[in-house]
Structures are given as structure tokens and as C-alpha cells.
C-alpha positions as CSV (number, residue, x, y, z in Angstrom):
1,X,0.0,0.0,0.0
2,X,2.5,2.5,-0.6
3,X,2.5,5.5,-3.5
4,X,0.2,3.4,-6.4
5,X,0.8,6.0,-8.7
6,X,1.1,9.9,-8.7
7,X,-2.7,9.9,-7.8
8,X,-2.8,7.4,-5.0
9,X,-0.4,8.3,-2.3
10,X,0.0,6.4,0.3
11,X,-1.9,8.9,2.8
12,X,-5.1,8.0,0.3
13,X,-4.7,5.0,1.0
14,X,-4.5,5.4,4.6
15,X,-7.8,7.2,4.1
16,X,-9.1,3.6,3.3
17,X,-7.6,2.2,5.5
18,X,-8.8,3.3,8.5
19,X,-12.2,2.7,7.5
20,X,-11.4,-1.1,7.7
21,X,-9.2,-1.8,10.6
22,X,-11.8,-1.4,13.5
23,X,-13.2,-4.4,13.8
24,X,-12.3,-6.8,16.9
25,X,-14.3,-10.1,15.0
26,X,-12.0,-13.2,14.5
27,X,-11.9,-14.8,11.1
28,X,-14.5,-17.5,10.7
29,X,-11.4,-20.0,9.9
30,X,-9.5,-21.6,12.8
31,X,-6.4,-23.6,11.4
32,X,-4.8,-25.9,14.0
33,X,-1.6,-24.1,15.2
34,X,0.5,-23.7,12.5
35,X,4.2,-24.7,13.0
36,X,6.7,-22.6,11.3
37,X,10.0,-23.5,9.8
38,X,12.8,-21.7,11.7
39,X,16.5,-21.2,10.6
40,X,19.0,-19.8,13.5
41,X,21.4,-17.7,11.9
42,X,23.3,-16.5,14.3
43,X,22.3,-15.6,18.3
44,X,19.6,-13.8,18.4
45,X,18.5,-14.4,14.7
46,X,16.2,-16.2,12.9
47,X,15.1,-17.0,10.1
48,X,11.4,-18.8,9.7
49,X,8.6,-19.4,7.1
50,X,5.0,-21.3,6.3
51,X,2.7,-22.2,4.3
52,X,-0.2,-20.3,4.4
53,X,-3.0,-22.1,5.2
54,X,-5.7,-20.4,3.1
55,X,-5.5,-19.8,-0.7
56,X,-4.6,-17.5,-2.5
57,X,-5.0,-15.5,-5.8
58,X,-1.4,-16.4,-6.6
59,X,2.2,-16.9,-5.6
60,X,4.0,-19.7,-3.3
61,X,1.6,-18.8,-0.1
62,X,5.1,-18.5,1.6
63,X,5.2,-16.4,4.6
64,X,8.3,-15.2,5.5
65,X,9.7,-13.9,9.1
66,X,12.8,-12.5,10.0
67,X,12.7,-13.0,14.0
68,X,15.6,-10.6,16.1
69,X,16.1,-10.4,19.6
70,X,17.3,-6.7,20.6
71,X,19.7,-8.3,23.1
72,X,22.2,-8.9,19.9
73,X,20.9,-6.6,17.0
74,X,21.1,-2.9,17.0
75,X,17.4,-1.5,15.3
76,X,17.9,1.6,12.9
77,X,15.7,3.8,11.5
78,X,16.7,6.1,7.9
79,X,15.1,8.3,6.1
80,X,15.8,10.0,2.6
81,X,13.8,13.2,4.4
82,X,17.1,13.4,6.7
83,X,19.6,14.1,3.0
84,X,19.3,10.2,2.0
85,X,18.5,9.3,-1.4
86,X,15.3,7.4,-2.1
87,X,16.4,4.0,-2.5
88,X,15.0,0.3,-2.5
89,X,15.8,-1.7,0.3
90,X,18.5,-3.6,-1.1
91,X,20.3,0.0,-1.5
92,X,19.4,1.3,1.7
93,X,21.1,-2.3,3.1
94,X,23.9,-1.9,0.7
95,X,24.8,1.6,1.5
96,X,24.2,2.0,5.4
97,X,25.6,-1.7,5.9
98,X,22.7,-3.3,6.9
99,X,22.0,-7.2,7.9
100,X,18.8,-6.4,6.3
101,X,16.1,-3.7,5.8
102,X,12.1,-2.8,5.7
103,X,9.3,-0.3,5.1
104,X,9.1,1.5,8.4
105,X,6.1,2.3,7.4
106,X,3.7,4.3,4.8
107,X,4.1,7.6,3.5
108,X,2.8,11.0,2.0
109,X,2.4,12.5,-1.3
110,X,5.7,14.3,-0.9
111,X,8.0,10.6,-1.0
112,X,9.3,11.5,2.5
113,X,7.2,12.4,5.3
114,X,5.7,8.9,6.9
115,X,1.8,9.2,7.0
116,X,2.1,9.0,11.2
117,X,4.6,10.5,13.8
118,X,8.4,9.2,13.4
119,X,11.3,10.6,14.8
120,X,14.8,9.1,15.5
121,X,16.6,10.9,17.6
122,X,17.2,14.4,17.0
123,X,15.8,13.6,13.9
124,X,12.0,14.1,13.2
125,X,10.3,13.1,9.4
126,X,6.9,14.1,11.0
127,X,5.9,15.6,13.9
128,X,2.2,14.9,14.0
129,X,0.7,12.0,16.0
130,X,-2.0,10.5,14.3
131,X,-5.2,8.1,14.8
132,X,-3.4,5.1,14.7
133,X,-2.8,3.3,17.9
134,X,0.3,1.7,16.9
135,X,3.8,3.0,17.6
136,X,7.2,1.4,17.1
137,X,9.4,2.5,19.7
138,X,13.2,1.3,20.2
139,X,16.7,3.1,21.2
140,X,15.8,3.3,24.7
141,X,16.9,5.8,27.1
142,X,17.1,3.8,29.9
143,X,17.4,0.2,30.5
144,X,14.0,0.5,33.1
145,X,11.7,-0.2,29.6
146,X,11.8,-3.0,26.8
147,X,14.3,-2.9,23.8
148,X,11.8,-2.5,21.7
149,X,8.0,-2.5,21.6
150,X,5.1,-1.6,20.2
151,X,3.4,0.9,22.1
152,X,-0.7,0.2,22.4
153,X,-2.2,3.7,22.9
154,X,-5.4,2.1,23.9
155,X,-4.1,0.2,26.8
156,X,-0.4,2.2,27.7
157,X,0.5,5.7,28.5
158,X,1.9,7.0,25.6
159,X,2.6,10.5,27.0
160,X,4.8,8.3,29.5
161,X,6.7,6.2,27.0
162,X,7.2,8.8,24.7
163,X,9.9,10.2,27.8
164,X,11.6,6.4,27.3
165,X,12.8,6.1,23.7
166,X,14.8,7.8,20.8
167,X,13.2,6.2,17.8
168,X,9.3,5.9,17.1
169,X,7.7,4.9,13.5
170,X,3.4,4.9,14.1
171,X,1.3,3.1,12.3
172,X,-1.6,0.1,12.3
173,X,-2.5,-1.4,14.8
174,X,-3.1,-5.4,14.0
175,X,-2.9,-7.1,16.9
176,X,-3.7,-5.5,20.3
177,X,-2.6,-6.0,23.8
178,X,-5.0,-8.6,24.2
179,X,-3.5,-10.1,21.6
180,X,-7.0,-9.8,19.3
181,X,-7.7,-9.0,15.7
182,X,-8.1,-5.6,15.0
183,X,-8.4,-5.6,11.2
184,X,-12.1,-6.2,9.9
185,X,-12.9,-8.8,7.1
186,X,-12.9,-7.1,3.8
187,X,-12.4,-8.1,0.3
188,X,-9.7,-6.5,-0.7
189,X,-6.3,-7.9,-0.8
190,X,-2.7,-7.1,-1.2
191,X,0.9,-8.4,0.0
192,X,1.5,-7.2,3.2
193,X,4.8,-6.2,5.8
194,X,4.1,-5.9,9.3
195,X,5.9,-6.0,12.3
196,X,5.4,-7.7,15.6
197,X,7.2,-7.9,19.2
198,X,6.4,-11.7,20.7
199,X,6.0,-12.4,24.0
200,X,9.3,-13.4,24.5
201,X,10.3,-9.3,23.7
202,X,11.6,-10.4,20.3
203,X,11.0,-8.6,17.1
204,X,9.7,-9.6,14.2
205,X,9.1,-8.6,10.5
206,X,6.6,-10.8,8.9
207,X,5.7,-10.7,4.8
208,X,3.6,-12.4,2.6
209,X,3.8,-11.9,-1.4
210,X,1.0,-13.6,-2.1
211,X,-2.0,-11.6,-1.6
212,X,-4.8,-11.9,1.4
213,X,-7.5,-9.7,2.9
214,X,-5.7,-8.3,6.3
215,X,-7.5,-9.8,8.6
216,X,-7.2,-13.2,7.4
217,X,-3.5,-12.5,6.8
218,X,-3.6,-11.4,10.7
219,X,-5.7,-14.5,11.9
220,X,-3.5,-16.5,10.3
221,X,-0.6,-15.4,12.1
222,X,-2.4,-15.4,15.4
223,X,-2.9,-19.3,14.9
224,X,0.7,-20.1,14.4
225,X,3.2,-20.5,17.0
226,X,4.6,-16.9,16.7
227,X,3.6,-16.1,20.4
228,X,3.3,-12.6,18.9
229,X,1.9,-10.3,21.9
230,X,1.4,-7.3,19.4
231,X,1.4,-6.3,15.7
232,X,1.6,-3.1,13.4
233,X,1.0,-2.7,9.4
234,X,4.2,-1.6,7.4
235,X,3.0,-1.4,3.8
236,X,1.5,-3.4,1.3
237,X,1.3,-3.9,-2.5
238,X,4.2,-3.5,-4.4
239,X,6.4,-1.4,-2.2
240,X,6.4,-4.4,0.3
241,X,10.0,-5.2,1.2
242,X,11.7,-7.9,2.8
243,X,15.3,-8.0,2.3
244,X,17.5,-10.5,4.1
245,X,21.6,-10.7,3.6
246,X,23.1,-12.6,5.8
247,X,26.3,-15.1,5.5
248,X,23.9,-18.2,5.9
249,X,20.5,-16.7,4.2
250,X,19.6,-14.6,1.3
251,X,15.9,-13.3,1.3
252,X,15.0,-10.3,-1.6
253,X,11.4,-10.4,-1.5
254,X,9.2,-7.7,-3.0
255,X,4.7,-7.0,-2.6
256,X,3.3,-7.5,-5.9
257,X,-0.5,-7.9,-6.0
258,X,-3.1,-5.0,-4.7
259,X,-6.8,-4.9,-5.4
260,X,-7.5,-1.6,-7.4
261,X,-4.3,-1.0,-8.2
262,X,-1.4,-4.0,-9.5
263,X,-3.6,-7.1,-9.7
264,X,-1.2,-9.9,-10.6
265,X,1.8,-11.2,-9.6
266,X,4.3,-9.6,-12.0
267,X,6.1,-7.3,-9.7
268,X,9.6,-8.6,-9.6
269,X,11.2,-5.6,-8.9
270,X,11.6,-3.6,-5.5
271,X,10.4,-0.6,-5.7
272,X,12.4,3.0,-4.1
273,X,11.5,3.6,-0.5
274,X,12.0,6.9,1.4
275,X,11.9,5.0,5.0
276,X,12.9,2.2,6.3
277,X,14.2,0.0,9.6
278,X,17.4,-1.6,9.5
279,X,19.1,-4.4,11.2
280,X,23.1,-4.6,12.5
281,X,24.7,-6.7,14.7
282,X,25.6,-4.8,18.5
């Protein structure tokens, strides 16, 4: 769900989309707990993926997770608003020396400024807090909070947490604190990037080419063995990216499919992104 064209940025499409995230209903399907395929790379990283256990429209069904726990891997956030060029995320890995890289999130008709609040650092791309109730928040000042997180505004105190970190990225909310779908059932469909902290405090970046409604995409996820706590929406469509390059795993997956807007599987190319998280070891 990212630019579409010069028409539909991705702040229309946020427009949309928060029209259809509200509902708290589960899917109607309830898969047995899906088991998913992990590769250690090093300490503190993994590598995992599944089958999907709905159909899709097309592609593999593959669902991909890079899974990092903050203890070992330093979480960066870059922007092309800060002097960076736009760049795909195979750049932005290549040129900032990156394990690997993602979306941190949608953004405005401008290229640059992310649809909700972000800041990194001294550094701010937007300054605005939003409706969404998600917010990624890592760099922490003090060793009293999390490594990272993913701030529920509906059930934590933002105004206190906000005092606790140096890097934010707002978007989504998927999954709240109660660990319950918060996307409602609709028929459109797209790949889809989100991002998820499991109970065990561990990150997670989670990506799907093929292309599902949201919510079942979501449910899905909540019936594997993920243990995810929370989740937050990246970006979806063809500006999805999941780049992976490490010494014992190469993963350069691109979105493809979005209803409306790129509806097949063509897409083999990533596409320039203005923001996006990194990973390098501590």
C-alpha cells in the first residue's frame, strides 16, 4: 500500500484504510496451530517461514519472518527526508551496511514524510501523532523499559513512553494487547509487511507476497506459533520489502499484487523507498 501511482499516495490510501481496521471479530477459519520453519542464523537471529493455510489469488503462499532479539541486533531507522536518497531496500542495506532492511512504514504524497509520527533521535520526518494506535518504539533511554515495543495507545500511557525512547515509526494497529484481531474482514487484498514484538520481547518482521485480505492474513498469524503479543502494518502492494543478507540466508522479496491497483503477480522488482528500519549486529 505505498505511492500506487502519482494519484494514489500512500496517505489516500491510509484514508481507506482506516475505515477497515476497527473491527475486533476473528476470522471464521480456525487452522490448528501452524508450526513454522525456523533457521538460526546467528544468536539472536532467525530465520522462519509457512505455508499459508488459506488460498490465495497467486504466488507460493510462503510467509516469510525474519525473528531478532534486541539483546544482539542494533534496530535503525533512515530516512531519505534526513539528505538520503530514495532507495530500494536492497540500497538502503547496501549503503548503510545493513543485515537487512524494511518499510518502516507508509508515507505522503511528498516521497518522505511517513503518514504518522516518526522521529529518530534528533531527527523528526513528522511531527504529528495520528489516529493510529500503533507505535514502534526502540533506542531506549534507559534500560527500566523494553528494547523494543510496540506501544498500544489504547491500553499504555503513551505521554509516558514517549519520555523512554529515541526512535518511534506509528502506524496500524493489528494485533492489540489482548492479543485480538483488530483488522475487519474485507475483500480486498494485497501483499503485506508488518511488524510484531512476541511475547518473548523479540521482534519480528513478517511478509507475505501472495495476496490476502488483512485480517485473514492477521488471523493466520495469530494461529501459528509466533507467540506474537502485538502487531503493526508496514506497507503493502508492491512497495512491500523484505530484504534479508546474511552469511547463511539470502531473502530479496518484494509486494506485488493489490486490489484496485497491481492485480497480478508480475512485480519482480523492489520498488524506491524513502523510510525504512534496519538491522546490524551490537
Amino acid at each position: 500500500m505505498g505511492y500506487l501511482s502519482a494519484v494514489w499516495t500512500s496517505a489516500h490510501m491510509k484514508q481507506l484504510l482506516t475505515t477497515i481496521f476497527l473491527s475486533t471479530t476473528l476470522s471464521c477459519f480456525a487452522p490448528s496451530n501452524t508450526s513454522v520453519i525456523w533457521q538460526n542464523l546467528e544468536a539472536g537471529l532467525d530465520y522462519g517461514s509457512f505455508t499459508a493455510p488459506l488460498p490465495s489469488v497467486c504466488g507460493d503462499r510462503i510467509i516469510d519472518i525474519l525473528r531478532i532479539d534486541p539483546h544482539y541486533f542494533q534496530i535503525n531507522l533512515f530516512s531519505a527526508k534526513e539528505g538520503d536518497p530514495l532507495a530500494t531496500a536492497e540500497d538502503w542495506a547496501g549503503s548503510k551496511k545493513q543485515l537487512a532492511v524494511f518499510n518502516a512504514g507508509m508515507y505522503q504524497g511528498d516521497h518522505k514524510t511517513n503518514v504518522g509520527f516518526m522521529q529518530d533521535f534528533n531527527f523528526i520526518n513528522n511531527s504529528k501523532l495520528n489516529d493510529d494506535n500503533a507505535i514502534l518504539a526502540f533506542n531506549p533511554k534507559n534500560e527500566h523499559v523494553a528494547p523494543v515495543q510496540i506501544i498500544d495507545r489504547k491500553c499504555q500511557d503513551w505521554e509516558q513512553l514517549k519520555n523512554d525512547y529515541n526512535s518511534f515509526s506509528q502506524s496500524i494497529r493489528m494485533v492489540d494487547c489482548q492479543q485480538k484481531n483488530r483488522w475487519a474482514q474485507q475483500n480486498l487484498k494485497w501483499s503485506t509487511l508488518a511488524t510484531a514484538v512476541d511475547k518473548k520481547g523479540r521482534l519480528l518482521f513478517v511478509f507475505t507476497r501472495s495476496p490476502f485480505s488483512v485480517h485473514d492474513f492477521i488471523a493466520m498469524l495469530l494461529n501459528s506459533d509466533l507467540d506474537i503479543y502485538n502487531m503493526m502494518y508496514l506497507e503493502g502492494g508492491p512497495e512491500a520489502s523484505f530484504y534479508l543478507n546474511h552469511p547463511n540466508k539470502k531473502v530479496a522479496k518484494m509486494g506485488s499484487y493489490e486490489t484496485g491497483f497491481w492485480e497480478d503477480d508480475s512485480n519482480k522488482e523492489f520498488w524506491q523507498i524513502p523510510n525504512v528500519i534496519g538491522i546490524e549486529r551490537k
